[in-house]
NUDRENFI-100274 format. One line per 5 residues: for each residue x, y, z of C-alpha. Coordinates in pm, 1 decimal. Last residue first. Layout:
BEGIN
X/Y/Z  ...
REM end
This chain:
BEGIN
-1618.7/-1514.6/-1124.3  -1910.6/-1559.8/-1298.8  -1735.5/-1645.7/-1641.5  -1443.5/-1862.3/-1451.2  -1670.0/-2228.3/-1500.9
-1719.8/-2123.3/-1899.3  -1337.4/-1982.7/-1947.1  -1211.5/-2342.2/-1791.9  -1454.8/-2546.9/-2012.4  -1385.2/-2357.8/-2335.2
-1023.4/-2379.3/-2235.2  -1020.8/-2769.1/-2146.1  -1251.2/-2858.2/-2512.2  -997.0/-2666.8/-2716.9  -677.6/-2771.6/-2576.8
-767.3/-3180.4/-2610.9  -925.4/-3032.9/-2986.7  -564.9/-2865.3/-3033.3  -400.8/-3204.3/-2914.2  -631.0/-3428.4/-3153.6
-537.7/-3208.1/-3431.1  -177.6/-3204.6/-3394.2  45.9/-2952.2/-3217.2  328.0/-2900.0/-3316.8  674.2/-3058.7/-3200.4
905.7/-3049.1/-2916.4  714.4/-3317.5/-2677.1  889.4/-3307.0/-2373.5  952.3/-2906.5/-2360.3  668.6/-2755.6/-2508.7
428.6/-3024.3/-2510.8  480.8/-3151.2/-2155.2  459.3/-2762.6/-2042.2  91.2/-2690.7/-2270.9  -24.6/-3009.4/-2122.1
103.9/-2951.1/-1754.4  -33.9/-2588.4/-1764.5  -342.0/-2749.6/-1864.4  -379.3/-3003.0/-1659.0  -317.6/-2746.5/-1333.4
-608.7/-2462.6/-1462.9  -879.6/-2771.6/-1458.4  -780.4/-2898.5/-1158.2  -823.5/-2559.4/-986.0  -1072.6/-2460.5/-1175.4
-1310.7/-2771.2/-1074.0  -1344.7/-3068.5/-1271.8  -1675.6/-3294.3/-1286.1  -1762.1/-3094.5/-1620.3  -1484.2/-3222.6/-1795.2
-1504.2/-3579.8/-1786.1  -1636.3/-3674.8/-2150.6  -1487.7/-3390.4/-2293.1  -1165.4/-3507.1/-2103.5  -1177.5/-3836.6/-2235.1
-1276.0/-3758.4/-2586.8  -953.1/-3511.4/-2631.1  -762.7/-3770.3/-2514.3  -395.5/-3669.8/-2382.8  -442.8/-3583.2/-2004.4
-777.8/-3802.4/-1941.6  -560.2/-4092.9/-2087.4  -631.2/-4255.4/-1738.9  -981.9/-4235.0/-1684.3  -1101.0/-4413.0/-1438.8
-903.8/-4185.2/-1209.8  -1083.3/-3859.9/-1306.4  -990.1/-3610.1/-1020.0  -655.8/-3779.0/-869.0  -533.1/-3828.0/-1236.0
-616.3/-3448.4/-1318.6  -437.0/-3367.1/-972.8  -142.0/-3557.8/-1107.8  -125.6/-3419.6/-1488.6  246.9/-3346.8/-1470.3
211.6/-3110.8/-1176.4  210.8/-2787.6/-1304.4  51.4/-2608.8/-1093.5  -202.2/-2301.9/-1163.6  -197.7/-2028.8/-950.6
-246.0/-1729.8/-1183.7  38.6/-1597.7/-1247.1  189.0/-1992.4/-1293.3  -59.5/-2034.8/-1604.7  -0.3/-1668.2/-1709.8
383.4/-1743.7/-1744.5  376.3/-2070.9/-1880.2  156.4/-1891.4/-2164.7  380.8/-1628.0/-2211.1  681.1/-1807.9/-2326.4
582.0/-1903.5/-2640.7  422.3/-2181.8/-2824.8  81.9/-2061.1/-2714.6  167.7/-1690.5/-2837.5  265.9/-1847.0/-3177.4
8.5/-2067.8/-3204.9  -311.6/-1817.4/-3182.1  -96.6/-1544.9/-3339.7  -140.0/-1767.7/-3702.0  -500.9/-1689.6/-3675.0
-722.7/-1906.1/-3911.0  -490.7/-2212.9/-3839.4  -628.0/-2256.5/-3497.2  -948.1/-2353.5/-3618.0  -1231.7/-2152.9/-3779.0
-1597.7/-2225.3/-3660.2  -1685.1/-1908.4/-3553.4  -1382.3/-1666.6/-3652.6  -1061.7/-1665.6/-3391.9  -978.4/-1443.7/-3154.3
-589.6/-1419.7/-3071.8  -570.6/-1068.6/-3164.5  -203.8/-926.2/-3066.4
REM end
């Protein structure tokens, strides 16, 4: 499965991109690799003056850098879990940009590692 997408395009230029977030696998990886889901809590702890962090795209671009892996990894896996059980819908734009600006960040900070 190819879940690159073009410079520039958005989710809907590769309909794998949604179909392997909406599934299964992506709780999986998130928990393989360490991260909690913890309803947004550490998030909270990291950014407290900022308490849409966990929904608002702006927010967390605003915030992001301050967050460690760790923190990062945990919001999310609570995210992705609050919008694929609580939630039960797609995605809308402000949620992909949310997702967008948190994996950029988390796959910029894990580069060196």
């Amino acid at each position: 499965m190819n879940l690159t997408l073009p410079a520039g395009e958005n989710h809907r230029a590769n309909p794998d991109v949604e179909r392997f977030f909406a599934g299964k696998i992506f709780g999986e990886e998130c928990f393989a690799l360490g991260f909690d889901m913890d309803c947004g809590q550490s998030l909270q702890r990291a950014v407290p003056e900022a308490p849409h962090i966990l929904t608002d795209s702006r927010a967390l671009a605003h915030h992001v850098a301050k967050l460690d892996v760790q923190t990062l990894g945990n919001a999310i896996f609570s995210r992705w879990r609050a919008w694929t059980y609580w939630d039960q819908c797609s995605l809308d734009e402000e949620d992909w940009a949310w997702f967008g600006v948190a994996l950029k960040r988390l796959a910029a900070i894990t580069e060196a590692e």
